[in-house]
C-alpha positions in Angstrom: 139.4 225.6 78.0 141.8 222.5 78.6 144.4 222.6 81.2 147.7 222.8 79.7 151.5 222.0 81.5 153.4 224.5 80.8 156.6 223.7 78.7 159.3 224.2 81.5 157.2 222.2 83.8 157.2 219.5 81.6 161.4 219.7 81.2 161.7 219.5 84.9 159.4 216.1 85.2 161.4 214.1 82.7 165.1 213.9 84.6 162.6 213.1 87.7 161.2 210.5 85.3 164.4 209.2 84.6 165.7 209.0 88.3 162.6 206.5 89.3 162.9 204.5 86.0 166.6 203.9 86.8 165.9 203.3 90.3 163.5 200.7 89.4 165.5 199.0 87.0 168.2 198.8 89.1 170.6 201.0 87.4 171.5 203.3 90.9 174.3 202.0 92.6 173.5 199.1 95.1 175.2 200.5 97.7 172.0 202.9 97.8 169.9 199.9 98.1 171.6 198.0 100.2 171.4 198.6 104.4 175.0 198.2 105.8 175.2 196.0 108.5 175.5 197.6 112.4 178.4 194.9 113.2 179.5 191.5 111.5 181.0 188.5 113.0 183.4 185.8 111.9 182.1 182.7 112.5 184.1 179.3 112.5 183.2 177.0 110.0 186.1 174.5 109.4 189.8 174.0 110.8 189.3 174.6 114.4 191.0 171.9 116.2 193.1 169.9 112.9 195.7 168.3 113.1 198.5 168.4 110.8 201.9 166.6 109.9 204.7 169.2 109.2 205.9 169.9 105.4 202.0 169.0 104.6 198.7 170.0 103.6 196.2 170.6 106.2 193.6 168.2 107.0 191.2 170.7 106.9 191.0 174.0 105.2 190.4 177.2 107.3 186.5 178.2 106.7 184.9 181.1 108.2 181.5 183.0 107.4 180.8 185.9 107.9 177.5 187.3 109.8 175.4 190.3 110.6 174.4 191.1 113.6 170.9 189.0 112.6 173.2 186.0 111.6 172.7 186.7 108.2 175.7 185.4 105.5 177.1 189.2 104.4 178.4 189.0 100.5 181.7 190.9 99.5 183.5 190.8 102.4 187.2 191.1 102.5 188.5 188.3 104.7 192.6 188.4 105.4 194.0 184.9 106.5 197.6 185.9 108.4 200.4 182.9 108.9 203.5 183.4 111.8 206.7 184.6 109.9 208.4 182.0 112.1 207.9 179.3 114.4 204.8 176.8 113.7 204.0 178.4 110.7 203.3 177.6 106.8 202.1 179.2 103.5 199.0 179.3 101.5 198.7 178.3 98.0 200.0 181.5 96.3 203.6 181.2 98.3 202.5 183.8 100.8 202.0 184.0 104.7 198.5 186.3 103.9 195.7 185.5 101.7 193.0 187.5 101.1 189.7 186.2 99.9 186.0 187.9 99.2 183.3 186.2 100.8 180.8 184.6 97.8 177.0 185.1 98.6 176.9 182.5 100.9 179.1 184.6 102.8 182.0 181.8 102.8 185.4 182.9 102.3 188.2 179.4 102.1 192.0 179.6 102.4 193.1 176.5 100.5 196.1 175.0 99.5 197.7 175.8 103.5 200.8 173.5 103.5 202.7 173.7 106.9 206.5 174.2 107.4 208.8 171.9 109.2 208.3 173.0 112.7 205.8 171.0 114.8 203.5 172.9 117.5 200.3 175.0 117.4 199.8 176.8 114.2 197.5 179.8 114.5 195.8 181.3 111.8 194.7 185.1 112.4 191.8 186.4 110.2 190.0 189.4 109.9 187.2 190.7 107.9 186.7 194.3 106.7 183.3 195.4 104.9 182.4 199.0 105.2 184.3 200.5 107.7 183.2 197.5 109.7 186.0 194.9 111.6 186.3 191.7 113.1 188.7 189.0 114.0 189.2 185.5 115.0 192.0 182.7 115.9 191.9 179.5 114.4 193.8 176.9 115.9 195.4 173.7 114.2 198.4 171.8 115.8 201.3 170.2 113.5 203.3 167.0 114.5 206.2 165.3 113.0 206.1 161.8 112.4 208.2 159.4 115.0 211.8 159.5 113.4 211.5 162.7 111.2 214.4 165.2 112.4 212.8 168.5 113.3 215.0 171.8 113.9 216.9 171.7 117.6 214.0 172.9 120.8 216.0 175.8 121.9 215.7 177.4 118.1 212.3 176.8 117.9 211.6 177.6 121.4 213.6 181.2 120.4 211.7 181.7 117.4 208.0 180.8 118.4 208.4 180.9 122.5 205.1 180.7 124.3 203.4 183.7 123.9 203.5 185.5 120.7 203.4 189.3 120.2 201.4 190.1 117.1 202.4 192.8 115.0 200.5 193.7 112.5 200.8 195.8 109.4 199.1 196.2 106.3 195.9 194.3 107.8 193.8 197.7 106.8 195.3 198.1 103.7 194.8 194.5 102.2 191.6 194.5 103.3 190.6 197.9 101.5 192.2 196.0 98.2 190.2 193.0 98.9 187.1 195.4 98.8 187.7 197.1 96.2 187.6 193.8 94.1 184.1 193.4 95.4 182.8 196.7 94.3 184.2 196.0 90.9 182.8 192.7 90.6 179.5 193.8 92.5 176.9 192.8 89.5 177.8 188.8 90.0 178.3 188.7 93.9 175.9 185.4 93.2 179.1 183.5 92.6 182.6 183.1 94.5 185.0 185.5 93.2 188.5 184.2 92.3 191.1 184.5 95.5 193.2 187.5 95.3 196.3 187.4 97.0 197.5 190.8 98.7 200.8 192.0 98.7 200.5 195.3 100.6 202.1 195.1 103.9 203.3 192.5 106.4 201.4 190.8 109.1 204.5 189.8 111.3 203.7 187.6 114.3 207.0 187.0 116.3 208.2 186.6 120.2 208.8 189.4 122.4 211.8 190.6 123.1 
């Protein structure tokens, strides 16, 4: 006499048959497939070291990439690029002092259209990068001049306004980051090209002289 499944048995085998075919078609959330990193890194690409006139675009764009801790480009990463509120200082391309971008799948992420202000000196650009739970940060450092014969604003007001030693403040860094990656997860099915930049408008990253 034939061997015969039983009919329950064969109800409980077809959700299990489901979960592999989904699995293997890819239909299970990625973040089940994909290993998070143990640390990432912000790595330098472009802007360290430019040099700017004031009430101009940069020479260079700030570039960074971010890493694993195999130096591998990470995808989806929420990168915040922070601008003084005073002093040697500036604004992106969406009028803001704070850009967020995502990195694309090369793990790039570019803050362009950075026009500085009218106040010559060293122009520091703080960015961070937040990607599941994970942070890290880095200064990049441009200087701004004024052209021989251009009137720039009185040394004791920018000396009170920048002074040499900054204290930075910051709040909302967390919180525009979390946005940043939440455009990532929605996006997740085309992390093969650059998302659009998304500009952030949770917070303030205040970077001022102590008192």
């Amino acid at each position: 006499m034939p061997w015969k499944m039983k009919p329950y048995l064969r109800k409980s085998l077809i959700p299990l048959g489901l979960c592999v075919s989904m699995a293997f078609d890819g239909w299970l959330p990625s973040a089940l497939a994909q290993g998070v990193p143990a640390r990432i890194e912000v790595v330098i690409v472009e802007g360290e070291g430019a040099t700017n006139s004031i009430r101009q675009a940069v020479t260079r764009d700030p570039v960074v990439r971010i890493e694993d801790d195999d130096h591998r480009p990470v995808a989806g990463v929420a990168v915040v690029f922070a601008l003084p509120v005073s002093g040697t200082s500036g604004e992106f391309a969406n009028g803001s002092k704070n850009l967020t971008i995502v990195t694309d799948s090369s793990g790039l992420a570019v803050a362009h259209g950075l026009k500085t202000n009218e106040v010559p000196g060293k122009l520091q650009v703080y960015v961070t990068a937040s990607y599941h739970g994970l942070r890290a940060r880095t200064l990049i450092n441009q200087s701004v001049e004024a052209p021989p014969g251009t009137r720039v604003p009185p040394p004791e007001l920018r000396t009170s306004k920048s002074g040499g030693k900054w204290k930075w403040v910051l709040l909302g860094i967390a919180a525009a980051g979390g946005a940043g990656a939440g455009v990532y997860f929605a996006n997740h099915g085309s992390a093969t090209s650059a998302p659009p930049a998304i500009s952030i408008s949770t917070g303030t990253v205040v970077f001022g002289s102590p008192r």
